[in-house]
C-alpha positions as CSV (number, residue, x, y, z in Angstrom):
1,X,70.1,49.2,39.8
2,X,71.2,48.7,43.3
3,X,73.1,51.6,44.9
4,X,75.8,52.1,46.6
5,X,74.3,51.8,49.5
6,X,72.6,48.7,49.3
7,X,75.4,46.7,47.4
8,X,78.1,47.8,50.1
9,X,76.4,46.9,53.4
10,X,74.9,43.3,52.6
11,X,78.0,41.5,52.1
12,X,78.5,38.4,52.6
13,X,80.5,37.0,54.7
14,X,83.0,34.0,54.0
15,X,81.3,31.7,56.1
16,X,78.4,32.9,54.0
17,X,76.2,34.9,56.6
18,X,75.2,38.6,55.5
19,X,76.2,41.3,57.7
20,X,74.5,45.0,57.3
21,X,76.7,47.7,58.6
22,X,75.2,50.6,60.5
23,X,74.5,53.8,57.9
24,X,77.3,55.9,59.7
25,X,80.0,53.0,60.1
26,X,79.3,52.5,56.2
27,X,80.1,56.1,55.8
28,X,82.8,55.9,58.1
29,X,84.7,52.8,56.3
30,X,84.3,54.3,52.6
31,X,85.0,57.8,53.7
32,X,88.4,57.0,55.6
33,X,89.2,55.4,52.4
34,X,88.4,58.5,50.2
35,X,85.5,57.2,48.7
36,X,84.2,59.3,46.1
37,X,80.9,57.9,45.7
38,X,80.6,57.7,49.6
39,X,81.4,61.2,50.1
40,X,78.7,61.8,47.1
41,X,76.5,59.6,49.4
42,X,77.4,61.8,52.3
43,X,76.4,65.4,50.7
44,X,73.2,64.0,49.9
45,X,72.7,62.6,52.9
46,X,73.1,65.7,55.3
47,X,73.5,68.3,53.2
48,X,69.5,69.8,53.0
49,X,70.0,69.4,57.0
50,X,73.5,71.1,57.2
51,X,71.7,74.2,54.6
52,X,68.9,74.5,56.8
53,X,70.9,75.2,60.1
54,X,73.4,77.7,58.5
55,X,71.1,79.9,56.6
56,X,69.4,80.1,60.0
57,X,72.9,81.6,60.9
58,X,73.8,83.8,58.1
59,X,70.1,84.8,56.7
60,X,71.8,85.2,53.6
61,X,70.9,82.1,50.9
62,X,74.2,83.1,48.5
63,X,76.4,82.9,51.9
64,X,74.7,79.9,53.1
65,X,75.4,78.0,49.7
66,X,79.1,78.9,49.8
67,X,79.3,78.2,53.5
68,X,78.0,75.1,52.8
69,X,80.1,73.9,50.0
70,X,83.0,75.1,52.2
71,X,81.4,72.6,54.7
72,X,81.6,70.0,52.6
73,X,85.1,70.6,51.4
74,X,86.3,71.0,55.0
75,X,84.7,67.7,55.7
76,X,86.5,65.9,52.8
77,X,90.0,67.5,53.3
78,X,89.9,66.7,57.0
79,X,88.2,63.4,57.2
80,X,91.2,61.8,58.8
81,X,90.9,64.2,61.8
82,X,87.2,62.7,62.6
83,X,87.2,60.5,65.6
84,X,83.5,58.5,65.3
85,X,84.1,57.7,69.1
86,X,83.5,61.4,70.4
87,X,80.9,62.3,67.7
88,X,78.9,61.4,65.0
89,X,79.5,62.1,61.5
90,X,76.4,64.6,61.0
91,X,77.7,66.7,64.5
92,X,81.0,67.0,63.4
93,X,79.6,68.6,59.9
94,X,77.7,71.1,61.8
95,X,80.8,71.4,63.8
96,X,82.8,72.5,60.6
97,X,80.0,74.3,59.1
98,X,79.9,76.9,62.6
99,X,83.3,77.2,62.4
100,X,83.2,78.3,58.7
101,X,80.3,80.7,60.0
102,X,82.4,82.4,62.6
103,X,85.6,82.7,60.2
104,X,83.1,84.4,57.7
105,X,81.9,86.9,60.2
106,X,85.6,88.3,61.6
């Protein structure tokens, strides 16, 4: 079975040329859409990366795990705030995922 992936970014074209959209404009398009399966796509994506850099934070693994899917929650509610031309998608999780860190600890 093809994924999601694979079946989205090699379309064709009506003058019948393929064109392969860069990983984070695919995210981009399908997330500002509310793409469910892209924002599935997303999570797996960066989440083990976005986990690794807040337990470094917190030291905690039960706090990291909530923090995290806070993260992700944050990321999906406020996906229309992103602006891809001032960072990329992966930053701005990181971005959401400190903020969360610093609410946590006041």
């Amino acid at each position: 079975m093809q994924s999601l992936y694979q079946r989205v970014t090699h379309q064709e074209l009506s003058i019948g040329h393929e064109v392969d959209l860069s990983d984070d404009n695919f995210l981009f398009t399908t997330l500002e859409a509310y793409d469910g399966a892209a924002f599935k796509a997303l999570y797996q994506r960066y989440s083990a990366a976005v986990y690794g850099n807040i337990i470094r934070y917190v030291g905690n693994e039960e706090k990291a795990k909530l923090i995290l899917e806070q993260t992700f929650c944050e990321a999906w509610r406020s996906f229309p705030e992103f602006d891809q031309t001032k960072s990329r998608i992966f930053t701005w999780i990181n971005r959401l995922a400190l903020q969360i860190i610093k609410q946590s600890a006041s």
